[in-house]
BALOBA-1460 file (C-alpha; in Angstrom, 3 decimals):
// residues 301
<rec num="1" residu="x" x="4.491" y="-73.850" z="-33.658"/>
<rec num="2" residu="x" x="3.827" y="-74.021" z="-29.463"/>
<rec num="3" residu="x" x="6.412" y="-77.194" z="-29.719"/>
<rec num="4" residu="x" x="8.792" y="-74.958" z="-31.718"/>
<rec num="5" residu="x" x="8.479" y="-72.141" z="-29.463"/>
<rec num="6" residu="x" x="8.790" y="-74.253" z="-25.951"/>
<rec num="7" residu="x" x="11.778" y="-75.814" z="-27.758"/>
<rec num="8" residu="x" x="13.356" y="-72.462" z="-27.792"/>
<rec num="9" residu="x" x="12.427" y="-71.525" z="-24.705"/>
<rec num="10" residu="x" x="14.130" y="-74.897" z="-22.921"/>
<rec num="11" residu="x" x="17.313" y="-73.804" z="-24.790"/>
<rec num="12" residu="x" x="17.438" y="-70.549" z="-23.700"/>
<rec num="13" residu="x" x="16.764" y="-71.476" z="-20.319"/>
<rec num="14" residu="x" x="19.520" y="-74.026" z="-20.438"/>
<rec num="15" residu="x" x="21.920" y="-71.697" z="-21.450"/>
<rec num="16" residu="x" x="21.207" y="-69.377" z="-18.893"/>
<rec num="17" residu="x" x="21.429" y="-72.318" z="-15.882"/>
<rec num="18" residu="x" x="24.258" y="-73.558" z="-16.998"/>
<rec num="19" residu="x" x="27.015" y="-70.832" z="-15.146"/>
<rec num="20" residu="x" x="24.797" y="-71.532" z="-12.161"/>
<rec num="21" residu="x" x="25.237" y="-75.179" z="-12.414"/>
<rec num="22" residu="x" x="28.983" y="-74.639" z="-12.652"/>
<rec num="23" residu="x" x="29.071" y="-72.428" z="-10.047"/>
<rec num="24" residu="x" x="27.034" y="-74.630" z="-7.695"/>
<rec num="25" residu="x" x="30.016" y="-77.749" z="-8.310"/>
<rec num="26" residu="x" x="32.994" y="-74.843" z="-8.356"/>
<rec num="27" residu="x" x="35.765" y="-76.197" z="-5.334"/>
<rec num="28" residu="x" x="34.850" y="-74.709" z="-2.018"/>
<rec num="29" residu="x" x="38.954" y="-74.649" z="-1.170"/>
<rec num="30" residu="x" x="41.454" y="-74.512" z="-3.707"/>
<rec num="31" residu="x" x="44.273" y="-75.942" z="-1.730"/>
<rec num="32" residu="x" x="47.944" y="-74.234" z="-2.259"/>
<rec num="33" residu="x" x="51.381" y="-75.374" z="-2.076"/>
<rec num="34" residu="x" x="52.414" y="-76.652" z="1.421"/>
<rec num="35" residu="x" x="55.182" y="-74.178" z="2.509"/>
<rec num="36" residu="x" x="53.677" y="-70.946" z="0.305"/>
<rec num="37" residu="x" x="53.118" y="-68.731" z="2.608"/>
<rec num="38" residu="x" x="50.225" y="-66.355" z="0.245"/>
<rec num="39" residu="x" x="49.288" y="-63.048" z="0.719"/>
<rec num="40" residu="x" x="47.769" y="-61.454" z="-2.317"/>
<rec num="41" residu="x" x="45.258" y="-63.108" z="-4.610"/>
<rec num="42" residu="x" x="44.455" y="-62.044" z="-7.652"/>
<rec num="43" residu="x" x="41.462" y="-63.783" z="-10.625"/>
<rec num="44" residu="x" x="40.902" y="-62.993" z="-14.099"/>
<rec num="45" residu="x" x="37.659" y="-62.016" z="-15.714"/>
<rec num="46" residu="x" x="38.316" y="-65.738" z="-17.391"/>
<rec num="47" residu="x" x="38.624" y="-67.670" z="-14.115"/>
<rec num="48" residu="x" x="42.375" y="-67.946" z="-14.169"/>
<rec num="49" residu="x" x="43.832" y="-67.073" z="-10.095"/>
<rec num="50" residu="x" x="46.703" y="-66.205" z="-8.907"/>
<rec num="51" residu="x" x="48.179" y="-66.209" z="-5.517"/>
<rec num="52" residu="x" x="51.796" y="-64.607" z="-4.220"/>
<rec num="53" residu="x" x="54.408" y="-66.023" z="-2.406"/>
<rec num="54" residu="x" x="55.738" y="-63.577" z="0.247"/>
<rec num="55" residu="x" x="58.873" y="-64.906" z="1.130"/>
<rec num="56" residu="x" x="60.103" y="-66.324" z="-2.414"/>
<rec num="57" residu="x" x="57.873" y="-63.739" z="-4.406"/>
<rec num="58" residu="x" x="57.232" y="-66.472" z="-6.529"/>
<rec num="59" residu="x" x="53.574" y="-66.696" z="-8.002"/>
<rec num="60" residu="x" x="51.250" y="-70.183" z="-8.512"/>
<rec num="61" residu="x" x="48.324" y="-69.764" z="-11.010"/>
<rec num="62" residu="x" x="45.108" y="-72.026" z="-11.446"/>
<rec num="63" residu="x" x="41.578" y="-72.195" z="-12.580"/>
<rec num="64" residu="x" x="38.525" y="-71.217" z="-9.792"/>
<rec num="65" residu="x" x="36.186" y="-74.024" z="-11.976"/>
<rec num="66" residu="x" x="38.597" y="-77.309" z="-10.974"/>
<rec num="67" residu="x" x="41.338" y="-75.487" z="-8.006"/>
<rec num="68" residu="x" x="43.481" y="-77.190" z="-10.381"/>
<rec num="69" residu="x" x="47.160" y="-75.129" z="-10.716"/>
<rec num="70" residu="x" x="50.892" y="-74.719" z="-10.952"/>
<rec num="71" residu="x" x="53.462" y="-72.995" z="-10.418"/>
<rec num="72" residu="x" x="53.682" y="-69.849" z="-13.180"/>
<rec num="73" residu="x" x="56.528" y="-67.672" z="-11.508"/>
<rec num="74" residu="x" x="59.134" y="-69.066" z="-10.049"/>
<rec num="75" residu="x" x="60.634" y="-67.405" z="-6.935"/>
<rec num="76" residu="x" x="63.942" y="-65.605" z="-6.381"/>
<rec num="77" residu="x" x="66.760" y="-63.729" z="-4.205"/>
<rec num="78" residu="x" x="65.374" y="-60.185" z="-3.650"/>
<rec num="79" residu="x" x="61.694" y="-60.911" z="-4.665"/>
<rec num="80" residu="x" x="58.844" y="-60.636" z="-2.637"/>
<rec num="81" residu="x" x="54.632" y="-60.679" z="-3.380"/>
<rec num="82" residu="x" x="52.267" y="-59.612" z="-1.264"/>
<rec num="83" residu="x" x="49.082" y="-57.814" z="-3.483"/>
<rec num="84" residu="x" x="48.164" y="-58.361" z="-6.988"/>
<rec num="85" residu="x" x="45.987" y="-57.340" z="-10.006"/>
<rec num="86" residu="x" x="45.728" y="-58.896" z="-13.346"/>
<rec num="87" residu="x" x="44.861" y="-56.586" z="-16.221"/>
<rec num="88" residu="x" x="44.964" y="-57.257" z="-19.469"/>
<rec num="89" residu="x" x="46.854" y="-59.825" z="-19.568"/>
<rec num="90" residu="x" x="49.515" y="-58.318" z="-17.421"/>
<rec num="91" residu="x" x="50.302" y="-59.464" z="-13.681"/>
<rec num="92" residu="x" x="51.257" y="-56.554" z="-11.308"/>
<rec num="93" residu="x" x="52.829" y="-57.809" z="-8.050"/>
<rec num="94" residu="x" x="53.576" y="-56.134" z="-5.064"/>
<rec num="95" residu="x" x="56.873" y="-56.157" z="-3.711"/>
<rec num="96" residu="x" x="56.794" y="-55.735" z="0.031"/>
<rec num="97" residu="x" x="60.014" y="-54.836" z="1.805"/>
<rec num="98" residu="x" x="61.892" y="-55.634" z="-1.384"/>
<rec num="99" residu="x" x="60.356" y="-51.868" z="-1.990"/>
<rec num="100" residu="x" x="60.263" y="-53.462" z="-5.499"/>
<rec num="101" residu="x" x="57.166" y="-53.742" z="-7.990"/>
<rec num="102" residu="x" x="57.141" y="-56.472" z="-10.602"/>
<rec num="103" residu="x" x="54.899" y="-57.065" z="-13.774"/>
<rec num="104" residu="x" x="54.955" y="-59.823" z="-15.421"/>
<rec num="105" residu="x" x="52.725" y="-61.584" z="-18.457"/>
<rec num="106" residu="x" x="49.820" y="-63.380" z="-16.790"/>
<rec num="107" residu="x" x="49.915" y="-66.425" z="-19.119"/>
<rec num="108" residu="x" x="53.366" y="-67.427" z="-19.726"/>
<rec num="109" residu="x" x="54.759" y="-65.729" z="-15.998"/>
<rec num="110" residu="x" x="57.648" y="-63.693" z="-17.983"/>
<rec num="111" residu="x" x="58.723" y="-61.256" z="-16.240"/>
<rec num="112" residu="x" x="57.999" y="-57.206" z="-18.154"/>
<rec num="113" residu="x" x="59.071" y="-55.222" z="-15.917"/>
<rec num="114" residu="x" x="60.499" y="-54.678" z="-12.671"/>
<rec num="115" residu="x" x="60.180" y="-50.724" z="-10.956"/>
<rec num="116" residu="x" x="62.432" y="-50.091" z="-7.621"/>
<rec num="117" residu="x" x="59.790" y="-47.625" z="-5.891"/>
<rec num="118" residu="x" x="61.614" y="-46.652" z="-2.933"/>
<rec num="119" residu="x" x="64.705" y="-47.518" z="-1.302"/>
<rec num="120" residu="x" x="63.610" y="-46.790" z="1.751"/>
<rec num="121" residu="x" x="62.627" y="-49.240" z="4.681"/>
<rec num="122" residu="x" x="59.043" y="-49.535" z="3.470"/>
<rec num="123" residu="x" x="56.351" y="-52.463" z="2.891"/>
<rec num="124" residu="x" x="54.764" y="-52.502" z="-0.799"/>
<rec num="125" residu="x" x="51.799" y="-53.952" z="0.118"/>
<rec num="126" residu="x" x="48.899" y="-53.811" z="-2.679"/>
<rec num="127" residu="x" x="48.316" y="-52.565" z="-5.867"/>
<rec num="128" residu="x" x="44.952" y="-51.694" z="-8.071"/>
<rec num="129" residu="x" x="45.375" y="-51.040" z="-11.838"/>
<rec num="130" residu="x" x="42.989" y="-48.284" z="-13.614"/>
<rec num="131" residu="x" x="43.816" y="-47.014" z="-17.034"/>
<rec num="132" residu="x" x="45.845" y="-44.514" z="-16.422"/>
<rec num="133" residu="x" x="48.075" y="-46.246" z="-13.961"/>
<rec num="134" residu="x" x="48.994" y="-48.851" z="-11.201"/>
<rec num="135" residu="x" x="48.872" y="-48.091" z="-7.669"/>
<rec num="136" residu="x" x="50.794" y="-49.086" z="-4.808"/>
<rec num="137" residu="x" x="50.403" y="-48.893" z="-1.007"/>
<rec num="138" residu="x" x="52.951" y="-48.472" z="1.292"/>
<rec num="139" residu="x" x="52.520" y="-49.653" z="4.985"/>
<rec num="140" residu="x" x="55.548" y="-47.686" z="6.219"/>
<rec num="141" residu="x" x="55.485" y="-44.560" z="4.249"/>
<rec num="142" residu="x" x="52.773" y="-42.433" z="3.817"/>
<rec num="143" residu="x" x="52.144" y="-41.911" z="-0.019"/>
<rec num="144" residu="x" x="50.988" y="-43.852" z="-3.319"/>
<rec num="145" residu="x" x="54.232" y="-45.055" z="-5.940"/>
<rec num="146" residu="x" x="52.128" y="-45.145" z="-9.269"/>
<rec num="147" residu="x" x="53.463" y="-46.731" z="-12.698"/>
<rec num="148" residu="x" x="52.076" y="-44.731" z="-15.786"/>
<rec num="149" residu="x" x="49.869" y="-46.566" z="-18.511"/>
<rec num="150" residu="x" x="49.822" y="-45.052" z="-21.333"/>
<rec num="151" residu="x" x="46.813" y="-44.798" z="-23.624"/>
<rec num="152" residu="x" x="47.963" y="-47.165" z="-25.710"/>
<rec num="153" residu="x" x="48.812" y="-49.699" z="-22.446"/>
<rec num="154" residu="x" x="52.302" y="-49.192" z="-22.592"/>
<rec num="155" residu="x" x="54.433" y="-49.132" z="-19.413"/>
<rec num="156" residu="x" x="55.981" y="-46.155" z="-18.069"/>
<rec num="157" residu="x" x="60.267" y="-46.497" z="-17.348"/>
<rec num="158" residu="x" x="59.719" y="-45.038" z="-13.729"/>
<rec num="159" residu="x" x="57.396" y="-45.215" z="-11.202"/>
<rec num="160" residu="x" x="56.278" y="-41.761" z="-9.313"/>
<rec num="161" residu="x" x="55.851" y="-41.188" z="-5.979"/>
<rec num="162" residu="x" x="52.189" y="-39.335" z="-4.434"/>
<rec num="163" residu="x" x="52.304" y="-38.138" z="-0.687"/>
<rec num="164" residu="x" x="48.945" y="-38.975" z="0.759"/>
<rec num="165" residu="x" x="47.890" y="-35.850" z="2.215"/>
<rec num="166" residu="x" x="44.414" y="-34.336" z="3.443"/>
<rec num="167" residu="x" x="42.211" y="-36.444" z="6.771"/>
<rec num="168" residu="x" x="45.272" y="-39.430" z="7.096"/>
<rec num="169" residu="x" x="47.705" y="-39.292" z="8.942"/>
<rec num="170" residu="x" x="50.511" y="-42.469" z="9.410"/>
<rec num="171" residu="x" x="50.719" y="-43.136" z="13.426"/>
<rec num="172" residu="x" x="53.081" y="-46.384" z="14.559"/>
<rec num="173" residu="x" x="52.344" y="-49.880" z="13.188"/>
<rec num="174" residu="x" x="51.125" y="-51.225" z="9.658"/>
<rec num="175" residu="x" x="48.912" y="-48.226" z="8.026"/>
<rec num="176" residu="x" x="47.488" y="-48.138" z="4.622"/>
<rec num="177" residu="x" x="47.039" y="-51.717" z="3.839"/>
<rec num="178" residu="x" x="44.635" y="-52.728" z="0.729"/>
<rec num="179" residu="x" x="43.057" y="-50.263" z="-2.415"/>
<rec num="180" residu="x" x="40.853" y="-50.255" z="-5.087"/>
<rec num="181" residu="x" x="39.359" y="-47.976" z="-7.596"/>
<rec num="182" residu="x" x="35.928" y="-46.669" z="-8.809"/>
<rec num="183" residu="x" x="35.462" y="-48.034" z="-12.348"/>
<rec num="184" residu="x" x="36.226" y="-44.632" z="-13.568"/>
<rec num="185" residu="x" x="39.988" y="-44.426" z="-12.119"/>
<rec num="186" residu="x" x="38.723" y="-41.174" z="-10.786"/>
<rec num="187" residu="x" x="39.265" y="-42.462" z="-7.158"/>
<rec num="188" residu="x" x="40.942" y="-45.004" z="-4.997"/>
<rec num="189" residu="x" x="39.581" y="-46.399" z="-2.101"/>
<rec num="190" residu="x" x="42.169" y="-47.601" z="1.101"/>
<rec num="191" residu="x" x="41.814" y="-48.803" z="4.302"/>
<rec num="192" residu="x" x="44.608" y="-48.110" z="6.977"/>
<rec num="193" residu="x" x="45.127" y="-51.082" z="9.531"/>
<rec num="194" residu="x" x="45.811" y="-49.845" z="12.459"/>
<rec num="195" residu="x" x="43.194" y="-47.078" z="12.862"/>
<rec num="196" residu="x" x="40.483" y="-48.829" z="11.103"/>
<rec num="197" residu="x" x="39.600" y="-45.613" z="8.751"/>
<rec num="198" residu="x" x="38.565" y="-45.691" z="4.942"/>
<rec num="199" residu="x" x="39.781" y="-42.969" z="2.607"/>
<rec num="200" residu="x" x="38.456" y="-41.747" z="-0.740"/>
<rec num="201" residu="x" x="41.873" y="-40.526" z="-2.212"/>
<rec num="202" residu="x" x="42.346" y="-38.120" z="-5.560"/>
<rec num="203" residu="x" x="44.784" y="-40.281" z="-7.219"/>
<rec num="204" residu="x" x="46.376" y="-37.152" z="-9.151"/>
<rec num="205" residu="x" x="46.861" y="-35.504" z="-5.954"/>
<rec num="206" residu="x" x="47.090" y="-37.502" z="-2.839"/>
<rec num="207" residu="x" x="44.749" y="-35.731" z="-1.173"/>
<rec num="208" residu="x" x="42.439" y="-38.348" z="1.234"/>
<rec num="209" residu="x" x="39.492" y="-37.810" z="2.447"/>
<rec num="210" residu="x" x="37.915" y="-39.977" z="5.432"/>
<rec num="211" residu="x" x="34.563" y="-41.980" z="4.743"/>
<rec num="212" residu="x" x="32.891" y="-42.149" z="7.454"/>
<rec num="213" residu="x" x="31.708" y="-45.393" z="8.885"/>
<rec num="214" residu="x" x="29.971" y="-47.021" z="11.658"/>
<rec num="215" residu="x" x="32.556" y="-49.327" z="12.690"/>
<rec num="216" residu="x" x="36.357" y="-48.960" z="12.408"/>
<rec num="217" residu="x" x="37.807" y="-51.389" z="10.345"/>
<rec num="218" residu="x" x="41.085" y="-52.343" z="12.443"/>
<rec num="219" residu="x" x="42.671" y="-54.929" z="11.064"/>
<rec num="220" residu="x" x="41.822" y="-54.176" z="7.484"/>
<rec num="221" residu="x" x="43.496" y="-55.761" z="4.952"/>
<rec num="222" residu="x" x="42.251" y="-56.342" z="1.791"/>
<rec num="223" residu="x" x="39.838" y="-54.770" z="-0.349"/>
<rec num="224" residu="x" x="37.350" y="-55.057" z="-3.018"/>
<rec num="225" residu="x" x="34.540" y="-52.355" z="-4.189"/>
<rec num="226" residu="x" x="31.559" y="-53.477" z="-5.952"/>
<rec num="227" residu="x" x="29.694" y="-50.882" z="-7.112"/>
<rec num="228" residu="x" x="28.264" y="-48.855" z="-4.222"/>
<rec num="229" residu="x" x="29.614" y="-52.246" z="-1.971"/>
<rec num="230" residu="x" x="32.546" y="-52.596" z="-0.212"/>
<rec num="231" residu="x" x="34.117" y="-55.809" z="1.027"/>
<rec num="232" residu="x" x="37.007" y="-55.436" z="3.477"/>
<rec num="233" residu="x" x="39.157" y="-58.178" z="4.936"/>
<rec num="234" residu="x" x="39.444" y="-58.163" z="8.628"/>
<rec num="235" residu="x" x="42.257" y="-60.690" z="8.864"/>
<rec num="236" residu="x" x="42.760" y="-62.207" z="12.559"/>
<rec num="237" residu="x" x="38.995" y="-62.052" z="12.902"/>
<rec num="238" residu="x" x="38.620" y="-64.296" z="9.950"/>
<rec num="239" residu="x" x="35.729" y="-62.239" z="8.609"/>
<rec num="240" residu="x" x="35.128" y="-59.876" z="5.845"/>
<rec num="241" residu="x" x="33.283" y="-56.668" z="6.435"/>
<rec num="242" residu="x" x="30.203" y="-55.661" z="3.906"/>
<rec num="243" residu="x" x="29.978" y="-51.616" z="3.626"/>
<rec num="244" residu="x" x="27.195" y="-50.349" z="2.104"/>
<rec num="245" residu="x" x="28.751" y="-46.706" z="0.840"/>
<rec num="246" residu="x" x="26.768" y="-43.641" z="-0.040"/>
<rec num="247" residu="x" x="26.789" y="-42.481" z="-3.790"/>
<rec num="248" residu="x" x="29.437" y="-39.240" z="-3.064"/>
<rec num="249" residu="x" x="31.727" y="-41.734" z="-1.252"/>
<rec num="250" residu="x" x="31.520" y="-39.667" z="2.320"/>
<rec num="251" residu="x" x="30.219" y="-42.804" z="4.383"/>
<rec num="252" residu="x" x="29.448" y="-46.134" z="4.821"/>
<rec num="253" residu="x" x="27.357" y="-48.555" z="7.123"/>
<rec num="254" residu="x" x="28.183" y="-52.012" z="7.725"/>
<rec num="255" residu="x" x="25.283" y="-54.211" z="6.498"/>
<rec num="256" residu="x" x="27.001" y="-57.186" z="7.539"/>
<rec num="257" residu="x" x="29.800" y="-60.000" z="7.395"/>
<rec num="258" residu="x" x="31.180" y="-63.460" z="5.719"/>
<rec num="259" residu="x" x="32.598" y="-65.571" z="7.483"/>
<rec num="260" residu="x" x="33.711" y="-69.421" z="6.845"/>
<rec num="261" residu="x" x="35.050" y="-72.227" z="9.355"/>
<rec num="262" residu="x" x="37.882" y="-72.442" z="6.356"/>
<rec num="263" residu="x" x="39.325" y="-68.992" z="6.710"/>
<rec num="264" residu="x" x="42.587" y="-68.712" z="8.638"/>
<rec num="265" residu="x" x="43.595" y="-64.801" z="9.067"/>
<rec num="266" residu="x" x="42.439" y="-64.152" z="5.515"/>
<rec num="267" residu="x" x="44.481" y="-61.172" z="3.798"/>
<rec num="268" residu="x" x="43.125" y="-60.857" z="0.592"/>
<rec num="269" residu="x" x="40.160" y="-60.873" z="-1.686"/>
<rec num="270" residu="x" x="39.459" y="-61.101" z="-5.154"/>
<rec num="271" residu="x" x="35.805" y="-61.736" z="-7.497"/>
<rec num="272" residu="x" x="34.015" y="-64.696" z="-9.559"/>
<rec num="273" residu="x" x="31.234" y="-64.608" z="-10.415"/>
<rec num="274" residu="x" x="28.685" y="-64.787" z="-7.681"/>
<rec num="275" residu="x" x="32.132" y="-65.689" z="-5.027"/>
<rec num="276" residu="x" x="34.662" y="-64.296" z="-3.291"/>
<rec num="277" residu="x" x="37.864" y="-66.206" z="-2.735"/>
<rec num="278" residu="x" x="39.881" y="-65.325" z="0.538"/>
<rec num="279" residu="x" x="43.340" y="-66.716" z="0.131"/>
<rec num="280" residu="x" x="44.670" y="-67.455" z="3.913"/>
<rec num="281" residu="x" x="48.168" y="-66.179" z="5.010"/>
<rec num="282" residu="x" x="47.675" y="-67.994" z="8.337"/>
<rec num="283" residu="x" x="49.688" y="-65.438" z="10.324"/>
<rec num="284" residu="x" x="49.410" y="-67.578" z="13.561"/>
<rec num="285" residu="x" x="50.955" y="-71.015" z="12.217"/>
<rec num="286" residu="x" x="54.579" y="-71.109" z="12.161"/>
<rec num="287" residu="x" x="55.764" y="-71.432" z="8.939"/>
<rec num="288" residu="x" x="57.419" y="-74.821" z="7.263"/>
<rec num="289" residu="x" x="57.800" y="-76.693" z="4.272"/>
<rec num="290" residu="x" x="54.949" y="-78.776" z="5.171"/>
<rec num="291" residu="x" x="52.426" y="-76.480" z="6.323"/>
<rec num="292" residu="x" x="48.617" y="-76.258" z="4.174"/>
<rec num="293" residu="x" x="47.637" y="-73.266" z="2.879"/>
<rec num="294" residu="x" x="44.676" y="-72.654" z="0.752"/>
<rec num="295" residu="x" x="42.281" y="-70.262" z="-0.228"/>
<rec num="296" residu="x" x="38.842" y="-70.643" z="0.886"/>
<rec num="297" residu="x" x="35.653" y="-69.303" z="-1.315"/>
<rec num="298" residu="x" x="32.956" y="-66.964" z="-0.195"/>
<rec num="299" residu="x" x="29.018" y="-66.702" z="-1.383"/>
<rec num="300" residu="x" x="28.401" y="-62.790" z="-2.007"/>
<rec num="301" residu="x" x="25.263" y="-63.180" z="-0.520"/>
């Protein structure tokens, strides 16, 4: 009976050390397309990533357990991608100056749907998915473009447009930058570059309001929020800020920073497991047809 019993207890263990032995041989660099010029990342709850091609909009998808990928979207005239989310089995890609959004089906890269937000001058930078909708930043213009999702995850035709109002305020140069959601859709979270501020916005109304934090986060780019932690990408200082926010969402400490000799201006962030992977735009290279990019992981702790 003891053998029977420590038998079972060997298995169990076994089972349980085995995602930490994969994590522990998981590629520290997952190397990109020379020429790609990334922005937004973007990683399934399967391990599937995907990473944006600003200039082409075209999208290359991979697995976070080999670095292993291809090409799933190709690129075109008028097409852009700078943030992304996956969600149920949907891809939601952020058009940047195009003033475009585009969805498209996260396994086979068919295109679903394509939204013309604004026609503007503008910069569609990022985009966070909750139930009831997908949201999307605009650097230039100060308000939210939202596609509905209906209960039964069906697109809306047309996007709508939300005017940030309340404690922001757009000044000169690149504002609201990265966003993310509390699990409950209930509120976003974004960070505006230039000033460095966080905002807890009402996504039904627009209205922000400032968390206040110890240190500005200029240069923010991308975000992520894990539970009562926030990670923040602070691109040309090739870290990522740790925020430690309080429960009602009205401030925030920094408890401290990651940081890798691999990450080159870092704009975006996205979750595995115990990692973070930082995909690097490398805003300081010149850009070629032969120039590396990659994107670089990050331990949580």
């Amino acid at each position: 009976m003891r053998r029977l019993v420590l038998l079972a207890v060997l298995a169990a263990a076994a089972v349980f050390a085995a995602p930490l032995a994969a994590d522990s041989v998981f590629p520290s660099r997952i190397d990109l397309p020379n020429g790609w010029q990334p922005e937004g990342i973007a990683i399934s709850h399967g391990g599937t990533f995907y990473v944006g091609s600003i200039p082409t909009g075209a999208v290359y998808s991979g697995d976070v357990r080999t670095g292993q990928g291809s090409v799933l979207v190709q690129g075109g005239q008028g097409r852009a991608a700078t943030g992304l989310k996956v969600d149920h089995g949907r891809l939601f890609v952020s058009g940047a100056s195009t003033g475009k959004a585009f969805v498209y089906d996260a396994q086979t890269g068919a295109e679903l749907a394509s939204y013309q937000l604004t026609t503007k001058p503008s910069f569609i930078n990022d985009v966070v998915v909750t139930r009831g909708g997908a949201y999307f930043t605009d650097s230039v213009n100060q308000v939210l473009y939202r596609i509905p999702i209906g209960h039964d995850g069906s697109l809306g035709s047309t996007a709508e447009t939300i005017p940030l109002t309340g404690d922001i305020a757009y000044v000169a140069g690149f504002n609201v930058n990265g966003i993310d959601a509390t699990p409950d859709g209930r509120t976003l979270i974004v960070v505006q570059s230039n000033t460095g501020q966080v905002f807890a916005v009402d996504p039904s109304s627009g209205v922000a309001r400032e968390i206040a934090l110890d240190e500005a986060m200029t240069a923010g780019d991308g975000i992520l929020l894990s539970g009562r932690t926030l990670y923040v990408v602070r691109n040309v200082q090739n870290r990522v800020a740790v925020i430690r926010l309080a429960h009602d969402l009205s401030s925030g400490t920094v408890i401290g920073y990651l940081t890798d000799p691999g990450l080159d201006v870092p704009t975006t962030i996205a979750a595995f497991g115990h990692f973070l992977y930082a995909v690097n735009a490398r805003f300081s290279t010149p850009p070629g047809p032969t120039v590396p990019y990659w994107v670089t992981r990050l331990d949580k702790s």
